[in-house]
TORKOL-4160 file (C-alpha; in steps of 0.2 Angstrom, whole numbers, padded with zeros to 4 digits, m for minus):
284
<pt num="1" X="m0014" Y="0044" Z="m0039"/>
<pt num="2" X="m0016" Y="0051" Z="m0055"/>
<pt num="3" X="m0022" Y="0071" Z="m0061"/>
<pt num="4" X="m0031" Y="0078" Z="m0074"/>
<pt num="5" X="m0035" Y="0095" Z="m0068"/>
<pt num="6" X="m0021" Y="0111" Z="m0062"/>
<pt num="7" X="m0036" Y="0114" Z="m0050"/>
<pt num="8" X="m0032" Y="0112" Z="m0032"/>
<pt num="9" X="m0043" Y="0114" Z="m0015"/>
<pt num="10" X="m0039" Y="0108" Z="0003"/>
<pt num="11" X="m0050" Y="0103" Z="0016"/>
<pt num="12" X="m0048" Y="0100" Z="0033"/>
<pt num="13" X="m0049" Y="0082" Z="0039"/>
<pt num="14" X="m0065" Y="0075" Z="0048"/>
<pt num="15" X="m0056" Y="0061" Z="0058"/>
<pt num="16" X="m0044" Y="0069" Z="0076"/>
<pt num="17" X="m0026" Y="0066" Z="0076"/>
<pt num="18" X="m0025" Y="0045" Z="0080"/>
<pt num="19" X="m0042" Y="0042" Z="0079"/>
<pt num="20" X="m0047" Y="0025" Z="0073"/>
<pt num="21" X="m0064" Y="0023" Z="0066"/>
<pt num="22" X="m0066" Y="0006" Z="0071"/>
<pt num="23" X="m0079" Y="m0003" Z="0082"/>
<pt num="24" X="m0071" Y="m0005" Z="0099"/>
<pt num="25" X="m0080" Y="m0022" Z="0098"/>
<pt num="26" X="m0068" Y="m0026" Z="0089"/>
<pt num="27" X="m0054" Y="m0027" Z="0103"/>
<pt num="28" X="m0042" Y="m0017" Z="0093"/>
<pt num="29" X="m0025" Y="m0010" Z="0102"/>
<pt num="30" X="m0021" Y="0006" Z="0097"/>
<pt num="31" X="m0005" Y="0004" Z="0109"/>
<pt num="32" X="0011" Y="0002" Z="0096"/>
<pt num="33" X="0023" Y="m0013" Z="0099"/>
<pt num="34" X="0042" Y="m0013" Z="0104"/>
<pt num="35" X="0047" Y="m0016" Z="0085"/>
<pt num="36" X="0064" Y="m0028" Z="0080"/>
<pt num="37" X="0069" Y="m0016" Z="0069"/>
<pt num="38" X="0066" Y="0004" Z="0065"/>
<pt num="39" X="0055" Y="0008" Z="0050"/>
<pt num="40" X="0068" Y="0015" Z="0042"/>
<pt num="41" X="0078" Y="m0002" Z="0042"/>
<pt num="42" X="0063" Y="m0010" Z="0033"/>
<pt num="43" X="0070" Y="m0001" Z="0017"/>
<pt num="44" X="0075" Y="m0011" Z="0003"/>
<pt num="45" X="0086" Y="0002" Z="m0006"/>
<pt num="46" X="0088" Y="m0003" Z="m0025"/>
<pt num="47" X="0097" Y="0010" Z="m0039"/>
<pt num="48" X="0079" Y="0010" Z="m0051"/>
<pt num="49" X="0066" Y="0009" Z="m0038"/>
<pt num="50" X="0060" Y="0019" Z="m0024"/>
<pt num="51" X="0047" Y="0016" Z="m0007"/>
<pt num="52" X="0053" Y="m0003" Z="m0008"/>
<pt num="53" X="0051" Y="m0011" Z="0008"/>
<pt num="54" X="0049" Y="m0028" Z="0019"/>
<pt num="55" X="0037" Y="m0032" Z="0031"/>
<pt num="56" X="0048" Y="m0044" Z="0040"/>
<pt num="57" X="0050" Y="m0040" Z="0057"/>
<pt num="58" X="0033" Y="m0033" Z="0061"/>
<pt num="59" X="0027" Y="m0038" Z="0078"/>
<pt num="60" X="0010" Y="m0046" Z="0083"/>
<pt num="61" X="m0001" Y="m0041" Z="0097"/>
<pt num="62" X="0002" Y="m0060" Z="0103"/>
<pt num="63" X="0020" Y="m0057" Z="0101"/>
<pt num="64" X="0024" Y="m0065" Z="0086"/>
<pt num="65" X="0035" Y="m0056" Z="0073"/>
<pt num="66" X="0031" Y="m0057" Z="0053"/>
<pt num="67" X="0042" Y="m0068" Z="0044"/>
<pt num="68" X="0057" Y="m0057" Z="0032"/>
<pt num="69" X="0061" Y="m0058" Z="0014"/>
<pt num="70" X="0041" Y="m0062" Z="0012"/>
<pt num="71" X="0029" Y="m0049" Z="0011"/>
<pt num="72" X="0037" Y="m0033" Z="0001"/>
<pt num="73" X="0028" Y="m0018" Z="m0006"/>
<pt num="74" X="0035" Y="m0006" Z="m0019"/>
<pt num="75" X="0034" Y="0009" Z="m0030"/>
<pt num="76" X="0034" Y="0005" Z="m0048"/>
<pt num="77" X="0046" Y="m0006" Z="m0057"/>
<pt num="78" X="0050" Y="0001" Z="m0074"/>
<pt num="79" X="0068" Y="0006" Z="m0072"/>
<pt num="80" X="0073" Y="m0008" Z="m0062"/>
<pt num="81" X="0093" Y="m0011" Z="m0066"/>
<pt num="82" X="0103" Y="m0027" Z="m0067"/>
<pt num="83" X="0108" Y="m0027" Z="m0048"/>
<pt num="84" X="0090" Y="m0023" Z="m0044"/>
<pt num="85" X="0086" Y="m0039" Z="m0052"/>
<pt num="86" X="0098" Y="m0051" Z="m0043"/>
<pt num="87" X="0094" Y="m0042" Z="m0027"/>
<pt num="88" X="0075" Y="m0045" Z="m0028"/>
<pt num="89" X="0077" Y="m0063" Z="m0035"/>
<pt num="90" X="0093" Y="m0067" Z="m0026"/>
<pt num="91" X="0092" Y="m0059" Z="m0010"/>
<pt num="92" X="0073" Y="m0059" Z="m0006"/>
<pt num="93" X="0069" Y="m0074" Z="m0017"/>
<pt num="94" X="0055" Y="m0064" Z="m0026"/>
<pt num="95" X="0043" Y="m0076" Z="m0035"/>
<pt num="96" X="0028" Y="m0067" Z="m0040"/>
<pt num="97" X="0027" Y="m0047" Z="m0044"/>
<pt num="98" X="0009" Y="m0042" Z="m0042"/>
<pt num="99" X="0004" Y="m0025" Z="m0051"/>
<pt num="100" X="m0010" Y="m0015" Z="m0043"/>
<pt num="101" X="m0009" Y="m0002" Z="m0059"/>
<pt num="102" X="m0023" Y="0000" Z="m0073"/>
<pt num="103" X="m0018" Y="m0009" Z="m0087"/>
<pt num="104" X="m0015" Y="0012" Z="m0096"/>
<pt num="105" X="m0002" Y="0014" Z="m0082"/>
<pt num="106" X="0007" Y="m0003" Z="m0086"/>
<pt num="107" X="0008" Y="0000" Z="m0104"/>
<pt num="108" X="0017" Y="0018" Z="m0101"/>
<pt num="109" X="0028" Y="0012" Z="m0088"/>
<pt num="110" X="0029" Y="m0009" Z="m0089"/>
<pt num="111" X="0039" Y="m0019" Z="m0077"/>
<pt num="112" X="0057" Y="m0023" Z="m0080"/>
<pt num="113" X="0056" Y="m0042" Z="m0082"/>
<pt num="114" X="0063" Y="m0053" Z="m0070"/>
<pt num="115" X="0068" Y="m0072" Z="m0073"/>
<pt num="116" X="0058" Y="m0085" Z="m0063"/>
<pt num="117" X="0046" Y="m0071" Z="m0058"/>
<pt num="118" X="0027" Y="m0074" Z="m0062"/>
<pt num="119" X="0019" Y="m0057" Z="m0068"/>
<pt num="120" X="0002" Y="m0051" Z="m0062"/>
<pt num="121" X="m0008" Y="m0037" Z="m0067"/>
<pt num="122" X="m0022" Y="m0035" Z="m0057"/>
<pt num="123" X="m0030" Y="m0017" Z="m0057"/>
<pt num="124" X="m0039" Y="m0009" Z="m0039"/>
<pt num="125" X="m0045" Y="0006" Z="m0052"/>
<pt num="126" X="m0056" Y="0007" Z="m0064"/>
<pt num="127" X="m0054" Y="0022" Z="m0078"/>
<pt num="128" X="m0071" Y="0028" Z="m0067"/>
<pt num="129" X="m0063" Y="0028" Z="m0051"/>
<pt num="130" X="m0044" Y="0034" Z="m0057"/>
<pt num="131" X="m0047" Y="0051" Z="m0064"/>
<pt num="132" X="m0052" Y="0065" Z="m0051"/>
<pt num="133" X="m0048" Y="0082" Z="m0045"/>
<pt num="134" X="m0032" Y="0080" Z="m0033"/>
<pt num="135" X="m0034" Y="0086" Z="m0017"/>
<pt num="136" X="m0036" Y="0080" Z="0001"/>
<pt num="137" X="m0056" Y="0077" Z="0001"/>
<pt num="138" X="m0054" Y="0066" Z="m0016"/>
<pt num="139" X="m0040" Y="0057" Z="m0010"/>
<pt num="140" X="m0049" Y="0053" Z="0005"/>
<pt num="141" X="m0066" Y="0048" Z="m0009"/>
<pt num="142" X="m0054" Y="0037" Z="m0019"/>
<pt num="143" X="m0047" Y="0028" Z="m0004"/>
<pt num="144" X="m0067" Y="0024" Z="0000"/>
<pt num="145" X="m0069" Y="0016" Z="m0019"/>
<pt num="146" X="m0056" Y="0006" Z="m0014"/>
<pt num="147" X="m0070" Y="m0002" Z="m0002"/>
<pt num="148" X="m0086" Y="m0001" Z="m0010"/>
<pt num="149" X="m0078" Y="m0005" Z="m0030"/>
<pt num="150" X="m0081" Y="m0023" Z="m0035"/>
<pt num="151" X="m0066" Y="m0020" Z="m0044"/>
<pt num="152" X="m0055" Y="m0015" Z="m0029"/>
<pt num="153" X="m0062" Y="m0028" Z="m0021"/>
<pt num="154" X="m0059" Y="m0042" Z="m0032"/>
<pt num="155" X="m0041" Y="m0035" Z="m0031"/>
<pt num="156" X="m0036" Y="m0037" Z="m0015"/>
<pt num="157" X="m0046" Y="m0055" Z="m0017"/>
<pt num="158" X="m0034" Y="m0059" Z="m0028"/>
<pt num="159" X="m0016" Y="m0053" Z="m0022"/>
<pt num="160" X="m0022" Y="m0061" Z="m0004"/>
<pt num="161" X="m0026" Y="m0079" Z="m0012"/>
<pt num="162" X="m0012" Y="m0076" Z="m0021"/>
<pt num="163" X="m0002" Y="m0075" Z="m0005"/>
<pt num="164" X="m0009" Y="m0090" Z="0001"/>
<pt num="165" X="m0001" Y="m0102" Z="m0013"/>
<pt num="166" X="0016" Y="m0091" Z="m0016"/>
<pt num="167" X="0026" Y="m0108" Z="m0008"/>
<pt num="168" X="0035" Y="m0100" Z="0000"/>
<pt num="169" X="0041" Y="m0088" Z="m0012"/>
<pt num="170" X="0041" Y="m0068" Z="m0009"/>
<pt num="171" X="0027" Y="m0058" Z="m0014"/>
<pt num="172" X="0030" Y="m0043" Z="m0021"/>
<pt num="173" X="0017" Y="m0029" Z="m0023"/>
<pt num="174" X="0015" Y="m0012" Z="m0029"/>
<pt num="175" X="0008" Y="0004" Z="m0039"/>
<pt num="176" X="0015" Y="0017" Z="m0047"/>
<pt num="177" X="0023" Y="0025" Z="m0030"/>
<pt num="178" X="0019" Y="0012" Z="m0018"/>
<pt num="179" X="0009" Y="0022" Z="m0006"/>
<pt num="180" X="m0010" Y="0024" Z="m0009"/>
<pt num="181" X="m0015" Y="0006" Z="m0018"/>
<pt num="182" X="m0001" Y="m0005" Z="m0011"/>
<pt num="183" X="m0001" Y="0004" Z="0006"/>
<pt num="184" X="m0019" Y="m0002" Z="0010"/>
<pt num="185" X="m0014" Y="m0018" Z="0002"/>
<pt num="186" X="m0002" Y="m0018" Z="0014"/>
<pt num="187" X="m0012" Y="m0012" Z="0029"/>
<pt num="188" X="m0025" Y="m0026" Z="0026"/>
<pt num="189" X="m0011" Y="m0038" Z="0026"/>
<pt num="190" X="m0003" Y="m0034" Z="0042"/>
<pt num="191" X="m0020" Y="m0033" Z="0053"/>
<pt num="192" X="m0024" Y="m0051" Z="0045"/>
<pt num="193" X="m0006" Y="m0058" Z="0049"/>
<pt num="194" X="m0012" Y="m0047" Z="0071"/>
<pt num="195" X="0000" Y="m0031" Z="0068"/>
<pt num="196" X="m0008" Y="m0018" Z="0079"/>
<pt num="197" X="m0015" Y="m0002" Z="0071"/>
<pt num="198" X="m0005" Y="0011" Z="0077"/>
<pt num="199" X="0009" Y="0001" Z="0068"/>
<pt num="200" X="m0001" Y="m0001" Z="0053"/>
<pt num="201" X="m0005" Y="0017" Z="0051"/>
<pt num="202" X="0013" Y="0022" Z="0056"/>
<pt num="203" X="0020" Y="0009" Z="0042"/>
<pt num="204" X="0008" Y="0017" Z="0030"/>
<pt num="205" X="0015" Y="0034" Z="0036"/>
<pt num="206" X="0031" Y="0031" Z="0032"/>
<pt num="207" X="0030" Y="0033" Z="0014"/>
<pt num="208" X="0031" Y="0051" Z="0016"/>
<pt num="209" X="0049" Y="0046" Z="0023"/>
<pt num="210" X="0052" Y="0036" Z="0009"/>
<pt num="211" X="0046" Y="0044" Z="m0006"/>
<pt num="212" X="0053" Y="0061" Z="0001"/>
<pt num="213" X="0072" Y="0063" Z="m0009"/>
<pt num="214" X="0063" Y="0056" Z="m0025"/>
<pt num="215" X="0048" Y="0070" Z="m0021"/>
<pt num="216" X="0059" Y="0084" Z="m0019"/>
<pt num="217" X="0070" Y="0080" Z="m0034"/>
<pt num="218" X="0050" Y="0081" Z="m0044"/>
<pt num="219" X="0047" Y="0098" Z="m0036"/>
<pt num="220" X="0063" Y="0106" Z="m0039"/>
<pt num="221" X="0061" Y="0098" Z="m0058"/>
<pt num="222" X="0042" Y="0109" Z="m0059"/>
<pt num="223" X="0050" Y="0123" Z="m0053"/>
<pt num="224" X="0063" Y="0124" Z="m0065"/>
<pt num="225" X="0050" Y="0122" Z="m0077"/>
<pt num="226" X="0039" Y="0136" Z="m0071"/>
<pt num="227" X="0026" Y="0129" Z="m0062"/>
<pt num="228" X="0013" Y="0138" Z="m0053"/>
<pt num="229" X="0013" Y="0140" Z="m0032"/>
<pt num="230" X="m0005" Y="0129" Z="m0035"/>
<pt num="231" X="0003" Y="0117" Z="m0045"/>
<pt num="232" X="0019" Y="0115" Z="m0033"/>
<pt num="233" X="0004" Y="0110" Z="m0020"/>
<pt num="234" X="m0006" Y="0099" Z="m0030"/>
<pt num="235" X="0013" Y="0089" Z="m0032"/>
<pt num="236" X="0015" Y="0089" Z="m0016"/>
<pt num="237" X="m0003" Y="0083" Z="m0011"/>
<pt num="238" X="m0001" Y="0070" Z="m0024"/>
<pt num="239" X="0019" Y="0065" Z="m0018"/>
<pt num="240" X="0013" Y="0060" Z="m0001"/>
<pt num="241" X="0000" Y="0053" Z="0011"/>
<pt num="242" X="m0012" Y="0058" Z="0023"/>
<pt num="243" X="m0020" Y="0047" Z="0039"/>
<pt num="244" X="m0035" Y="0052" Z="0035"/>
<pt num="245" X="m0036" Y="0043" Z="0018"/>
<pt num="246" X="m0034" Y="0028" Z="0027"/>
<pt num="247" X="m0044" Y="0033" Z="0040"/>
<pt num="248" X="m0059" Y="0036" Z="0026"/>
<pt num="249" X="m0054" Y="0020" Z="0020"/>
<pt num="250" X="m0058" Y="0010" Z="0036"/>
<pt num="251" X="m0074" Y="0020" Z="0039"/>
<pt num="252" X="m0080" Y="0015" Z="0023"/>
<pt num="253" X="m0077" Y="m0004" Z="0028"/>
<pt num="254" X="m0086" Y="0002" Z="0045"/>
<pt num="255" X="m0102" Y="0008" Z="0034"/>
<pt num="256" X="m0103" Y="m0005" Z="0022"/>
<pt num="257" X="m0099" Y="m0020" Z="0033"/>
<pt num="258" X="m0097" Y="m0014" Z="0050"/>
<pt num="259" X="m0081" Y="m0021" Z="0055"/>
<pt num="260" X="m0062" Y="m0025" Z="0047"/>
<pt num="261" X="m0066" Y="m0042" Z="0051"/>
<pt num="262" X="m0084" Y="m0043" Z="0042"/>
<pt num="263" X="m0075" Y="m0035" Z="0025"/>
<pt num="264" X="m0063" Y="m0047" Z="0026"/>
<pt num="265" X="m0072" Y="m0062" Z="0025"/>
<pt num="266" X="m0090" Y="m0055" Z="0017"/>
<pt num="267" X="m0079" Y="m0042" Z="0005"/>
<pt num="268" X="m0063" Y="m0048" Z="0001"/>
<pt num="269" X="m0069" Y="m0066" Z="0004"/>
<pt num="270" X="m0055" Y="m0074" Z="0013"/>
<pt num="271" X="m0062" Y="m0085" Z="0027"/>
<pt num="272" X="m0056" Y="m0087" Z="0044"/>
<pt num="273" X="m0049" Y="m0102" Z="0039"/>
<pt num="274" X="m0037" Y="m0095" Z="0024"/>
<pt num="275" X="m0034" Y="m0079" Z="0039"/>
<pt num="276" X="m0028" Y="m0092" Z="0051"/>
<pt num="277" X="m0019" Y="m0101" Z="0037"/>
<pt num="278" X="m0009" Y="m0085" Z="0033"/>
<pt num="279" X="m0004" Y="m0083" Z="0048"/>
<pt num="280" X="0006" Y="m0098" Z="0050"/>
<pt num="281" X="0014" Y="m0096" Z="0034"/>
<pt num="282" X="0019" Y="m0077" Z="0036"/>
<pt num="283" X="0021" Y="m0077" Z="0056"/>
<pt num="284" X="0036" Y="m0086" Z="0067"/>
């Protein structure tokens, strides 16, 4: 998320601790699922990249387990090195990098290219939407425009339809830290493909795990450059995630269209058809 004022409020959280603002209509298990690997293992550690990660392994609440080298999400990819490269093309047999930036964001910090790879910039903000007041209420309003934005919308259309004719190729999505744009990119992906929600929000958690070294290297950097105590804060706000952003974004799907499903198909328009179709290409 992006800031273009020193100014910095909290506010408290309107959703309790695991609290899932979903219709129980919906038959959604909160329980979480014996994982095949740890979260931490999900790590794709590169030299010029940071929060790069594999959604292979995830299980299903029908006991199936998401498919590796697949499904990655990522921070941005300007400083991408040689290595880097090989392993994403290589290793993980990366076909398509799909950038959730604005087109501004791109330009100051474009994608290292990569051979065979096919390039997509596809923006969830628009300049309206981007600029705000940092803190804990806005982040939680931004996360609700990534609902109710035509744009957004349109957005996640496209990086799911773009999953459904990758042949087989590895997706590769991402922002500029890989944790608010791409992590409810990758939210929406795991409940489509049946991942349970405690998983999803503890998935979308862990980018405060992730992004922590890279964090404290850019506090250390804005205390050595003076920085104020409310700047600091405003960093670290803006370094991490909260639940409850996610939480505000899946009540905004409740308001607008009254269930994950209805969004999904009446939103995002991906029919049940294209859902069940994802599944068996993602799912063994």
């Amino acid at each position: 998320m992006k800031n273009n004022s020193a100014a910095f409020a909290t506010s408290t959280s309107s959703f309790e601790a695991g609290a899932i603002p979903i219709s129980e209509s919906q038959g959604v298990q909160i329980k979480t699922l014996a994982p095949t690997k740890s979260e931490a293992d999900h790590e794709i550690k590169l030299e010029g990249a940071f929060n790069v990660r594999d959604l292979g392994g995830f299980v299903t609440k029908d006991g199936r387990r998401i498919k590796d080298h697949l499904l990655l999400r990522s921070a941005r990819l300007n400083h991408l090195t040689k290595n880097d490269i090989q392993v994403l093309t290589h290793q993980y047999n990366v076909g398509i990098d799909f950038d959730l930036r604005r087109p501004q964001e791109v330009a100051e910090a474009p994608d290292m290219k990569m051979p065979g790879v096919k390039y997509i910039n596809d923006s969830v903000d628009t300049d309206e939407s981007f600029h705000y007041h940092i803190n804990d209420h806005n982040n939680r309003k931004h996360y609700r425009s990534y609902i109710s934005n035509q744009r957004a919308r349109e957005a996640y259309h496209d990086l799911f339809m773009t999953l459904l004719n990758a042949n087989d190729k590895a997706v590769l999505w991402h922002c500029a830290s890989g944790k608010d744009r791409t992590g409810l990119g990758g939210a929406l992906i795991m409940y489509v493909l049946g991942v349970d929600m405690a998983t999803i929000f503890d998935d979308y958690d862990a980018s405060n795990d992730f992004l922590r070294a890279h964090n404290m290297k850019r506090l250390e950097a804005l205390k050595t450059a003076g920085a104020s105590r409310d700047e600091l804060e405003l960093a670290r706000v803006d370094g991490g995630v909260d639940r409850s952003y996610l939480h505000a974004a899946f009540d905004e799907v409740k308001k607008e269209f009254g269930s994950i499903d209805a969004y999904l198909v009446n939103g995002l328009r991906i029919s049940k058809r294209q859902q069940r179709k994802l599944r068996k290409q993602y799912l063994i």
